[in-house]
KEDREN-677058 format. One record per residue: residue in three letters; z, y, x of N, C-alpha, C in turn. Coordinates in pm, whole numbers, padded with zeros to 5 digits, always signed. Example, Ala and Ser with C-alpha at 12.3 -4.5 7.8 and 13.67 -1.06 7.14 Angstrom:
2
Ala+00780-00569+01319+00780-00450+01230+00780-00330+01320
Ser+00708-00225+01285+00714-00106+01367+00787+00003+01290
***
This chain:
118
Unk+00000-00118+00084+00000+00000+00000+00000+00124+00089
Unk-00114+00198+00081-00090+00351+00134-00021+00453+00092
Unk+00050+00530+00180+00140+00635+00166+00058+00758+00132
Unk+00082+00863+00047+00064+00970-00011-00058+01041+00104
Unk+00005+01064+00234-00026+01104+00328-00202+00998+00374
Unk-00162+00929+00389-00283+00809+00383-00393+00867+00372
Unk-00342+00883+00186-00429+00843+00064-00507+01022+00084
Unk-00436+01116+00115-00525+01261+00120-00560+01211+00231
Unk-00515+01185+00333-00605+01182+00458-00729+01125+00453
Unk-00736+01016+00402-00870+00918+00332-00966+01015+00236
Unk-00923+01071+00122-00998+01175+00025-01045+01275+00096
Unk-01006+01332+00235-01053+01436+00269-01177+01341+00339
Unk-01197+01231+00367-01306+01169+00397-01444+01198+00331
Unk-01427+01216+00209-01540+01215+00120-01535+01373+00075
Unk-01713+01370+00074-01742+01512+00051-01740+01563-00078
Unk-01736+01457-00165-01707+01519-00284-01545+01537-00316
Unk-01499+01483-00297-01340+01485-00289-01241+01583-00232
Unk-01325+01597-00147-01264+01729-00016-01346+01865-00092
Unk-01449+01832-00168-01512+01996-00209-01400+02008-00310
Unk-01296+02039-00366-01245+02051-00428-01111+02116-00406
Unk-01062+02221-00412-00941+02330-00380-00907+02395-00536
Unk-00796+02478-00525-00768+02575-00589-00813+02669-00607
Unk-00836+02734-00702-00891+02948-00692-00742+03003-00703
Unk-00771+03108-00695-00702+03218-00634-00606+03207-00830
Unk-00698+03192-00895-00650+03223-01068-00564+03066-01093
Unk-00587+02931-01042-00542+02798-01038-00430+02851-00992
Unk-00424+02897-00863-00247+02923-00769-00182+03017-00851
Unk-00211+03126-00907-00139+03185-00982-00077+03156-01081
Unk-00135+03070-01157-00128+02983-01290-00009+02871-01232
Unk+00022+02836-01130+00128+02747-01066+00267+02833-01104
Unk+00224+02930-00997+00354+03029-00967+00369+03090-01070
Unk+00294+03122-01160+00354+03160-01338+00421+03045-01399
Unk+00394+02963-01399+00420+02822-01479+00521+02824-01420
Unk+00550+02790-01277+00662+02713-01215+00639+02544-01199
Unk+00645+02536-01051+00587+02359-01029+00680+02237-01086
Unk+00766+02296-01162+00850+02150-01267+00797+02185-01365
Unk+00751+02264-01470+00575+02267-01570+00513+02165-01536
Unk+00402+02254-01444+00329+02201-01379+00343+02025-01335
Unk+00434+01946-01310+00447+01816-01280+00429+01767-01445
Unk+00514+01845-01526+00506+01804-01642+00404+01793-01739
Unk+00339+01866-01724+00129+01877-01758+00091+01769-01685
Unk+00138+01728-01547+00068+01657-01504+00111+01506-01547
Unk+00227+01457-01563+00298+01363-01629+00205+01279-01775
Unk+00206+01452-01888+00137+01405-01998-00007+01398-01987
Unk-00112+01465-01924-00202+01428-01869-00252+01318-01837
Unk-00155+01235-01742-00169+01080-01663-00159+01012-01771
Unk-00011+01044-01850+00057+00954-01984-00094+00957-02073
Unk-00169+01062-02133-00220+01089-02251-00371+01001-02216
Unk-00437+01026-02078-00555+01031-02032-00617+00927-01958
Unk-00535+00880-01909-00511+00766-01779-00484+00673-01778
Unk-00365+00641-01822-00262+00538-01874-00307+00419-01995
Unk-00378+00432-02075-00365+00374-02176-00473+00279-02157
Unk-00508+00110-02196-00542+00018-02094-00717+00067-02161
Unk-00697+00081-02306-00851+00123-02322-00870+00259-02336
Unk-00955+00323-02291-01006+00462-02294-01196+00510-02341
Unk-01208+00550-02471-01304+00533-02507-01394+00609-02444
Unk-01374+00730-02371-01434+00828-02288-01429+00799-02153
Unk-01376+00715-02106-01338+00663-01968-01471+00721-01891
Unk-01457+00787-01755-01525+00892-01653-01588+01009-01728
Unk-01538+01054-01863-01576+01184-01890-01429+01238-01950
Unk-01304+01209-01944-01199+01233-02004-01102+01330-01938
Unk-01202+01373-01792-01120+01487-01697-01144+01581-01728
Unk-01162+01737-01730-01267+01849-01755-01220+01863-01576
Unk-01373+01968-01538-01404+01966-01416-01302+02098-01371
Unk-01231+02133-01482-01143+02302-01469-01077+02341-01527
Unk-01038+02428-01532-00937+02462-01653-00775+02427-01640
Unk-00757+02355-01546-00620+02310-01501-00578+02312-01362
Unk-00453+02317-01305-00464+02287-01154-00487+02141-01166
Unk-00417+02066-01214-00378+01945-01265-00529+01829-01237
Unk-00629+01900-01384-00771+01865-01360-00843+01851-01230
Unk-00763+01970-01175-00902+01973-01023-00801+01858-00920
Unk-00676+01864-00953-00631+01790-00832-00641+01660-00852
Unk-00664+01600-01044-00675+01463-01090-00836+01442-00989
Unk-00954+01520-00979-01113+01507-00882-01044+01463-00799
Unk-01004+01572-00734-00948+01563-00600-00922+01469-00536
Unk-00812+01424-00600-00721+01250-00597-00780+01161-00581
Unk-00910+01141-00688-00992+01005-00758-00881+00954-00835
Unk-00818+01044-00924-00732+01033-01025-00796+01106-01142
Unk-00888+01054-01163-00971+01165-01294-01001+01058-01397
Unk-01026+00899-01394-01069+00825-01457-01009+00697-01395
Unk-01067+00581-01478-00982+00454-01463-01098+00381-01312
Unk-01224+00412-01355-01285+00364-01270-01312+00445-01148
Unk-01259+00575-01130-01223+00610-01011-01103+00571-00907
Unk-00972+00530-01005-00846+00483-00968-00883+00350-00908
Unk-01002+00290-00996-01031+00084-00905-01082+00094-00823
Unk-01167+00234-00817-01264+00204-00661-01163+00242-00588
Unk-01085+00347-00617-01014+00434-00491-00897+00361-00405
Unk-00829+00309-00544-00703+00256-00522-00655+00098-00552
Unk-00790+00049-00582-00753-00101-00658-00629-00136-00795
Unk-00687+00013-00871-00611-00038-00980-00695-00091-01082
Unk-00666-00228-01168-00728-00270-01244-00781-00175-01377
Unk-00861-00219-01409-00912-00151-01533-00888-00208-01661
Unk-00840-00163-01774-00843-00181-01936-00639-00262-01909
Unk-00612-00243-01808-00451-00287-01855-00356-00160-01815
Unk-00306-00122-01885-00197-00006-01912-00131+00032-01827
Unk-00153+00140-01724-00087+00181-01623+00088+00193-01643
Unk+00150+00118-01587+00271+00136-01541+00365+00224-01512
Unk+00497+00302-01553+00558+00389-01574+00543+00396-01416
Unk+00570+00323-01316+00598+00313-01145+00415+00347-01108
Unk+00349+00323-01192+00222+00333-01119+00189+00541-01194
Unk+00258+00552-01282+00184+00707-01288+00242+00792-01264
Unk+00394+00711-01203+00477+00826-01112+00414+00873-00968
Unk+00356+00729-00914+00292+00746-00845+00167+00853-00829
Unk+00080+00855-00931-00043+00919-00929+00009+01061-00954
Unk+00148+01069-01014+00177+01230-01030+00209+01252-00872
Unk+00295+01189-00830+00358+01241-00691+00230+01238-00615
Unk+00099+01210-00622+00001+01223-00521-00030+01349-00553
Unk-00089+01342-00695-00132+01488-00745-00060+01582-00701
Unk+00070+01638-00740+00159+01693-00733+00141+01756-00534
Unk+00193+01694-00424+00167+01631-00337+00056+01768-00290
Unk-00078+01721-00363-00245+01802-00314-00201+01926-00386
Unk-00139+01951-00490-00110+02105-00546-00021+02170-00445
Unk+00050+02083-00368+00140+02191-00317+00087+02234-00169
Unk+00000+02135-00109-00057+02159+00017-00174+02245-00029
Unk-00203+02264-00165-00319+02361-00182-00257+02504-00210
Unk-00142+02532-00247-00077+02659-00273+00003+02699-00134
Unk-00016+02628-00040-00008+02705+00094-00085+02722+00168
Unk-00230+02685+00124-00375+02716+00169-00391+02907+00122
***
């Protein structure tokens, strides 16, 4: 199992993965919110979007913006189920695990905060 650290170090591998940062209006939207919000968007997000073993929209169920959350789910290869199997070998159509989307928050979470000191 790879460590947090790993797992960005690996994503910055890929060019689509690595094109992906914060705007100037994303970081602000942090520091208004406050980053225990913010985990918490990201929580129901994973819970609402991610998590559930069937997903009828499955690889269109991210929006490409509009959230920090969204850009850091790209970011991750936390945006869809079949980004999570290629990325991370998580199975597809069985119900992500309370231990498995703590996980995907603390990664997310993790790329928001190394992006708000960019």
């Amino acid at each position: 199992m790879q460590t947090i650290d790993e797992a960005l170090q690996k994503l910055k591998t890929s060019k689509f993965r690595s094109s992906f940062s914060l705007t100037e209006k994303d970081k602000a939207y942090v520091r208004d919110k406050g980053i225990d919000t913010i985990r918490r968007h990201a929580h129901d997000f994973v819970r609402q979007r991610l998590a559930p073993a069937v997903i009828p929209n499955d690889g269109r169920q991210t929006p490409m913006h509009g959230h920090p959350v969204f850009i850091a789910q790209h970011a991750c290869a936390c945006c869809c189920r079949g980004c999570l199997n290629k990325w991370y070998r998580v199975p597809k159509e069985i119900e992500l695990s309370d231990m498995q989307q703590e996980k995907i928050v603390n990664l997310l979470m993790e790329w928001i905060r190394r992006q708000m000191q960019e």
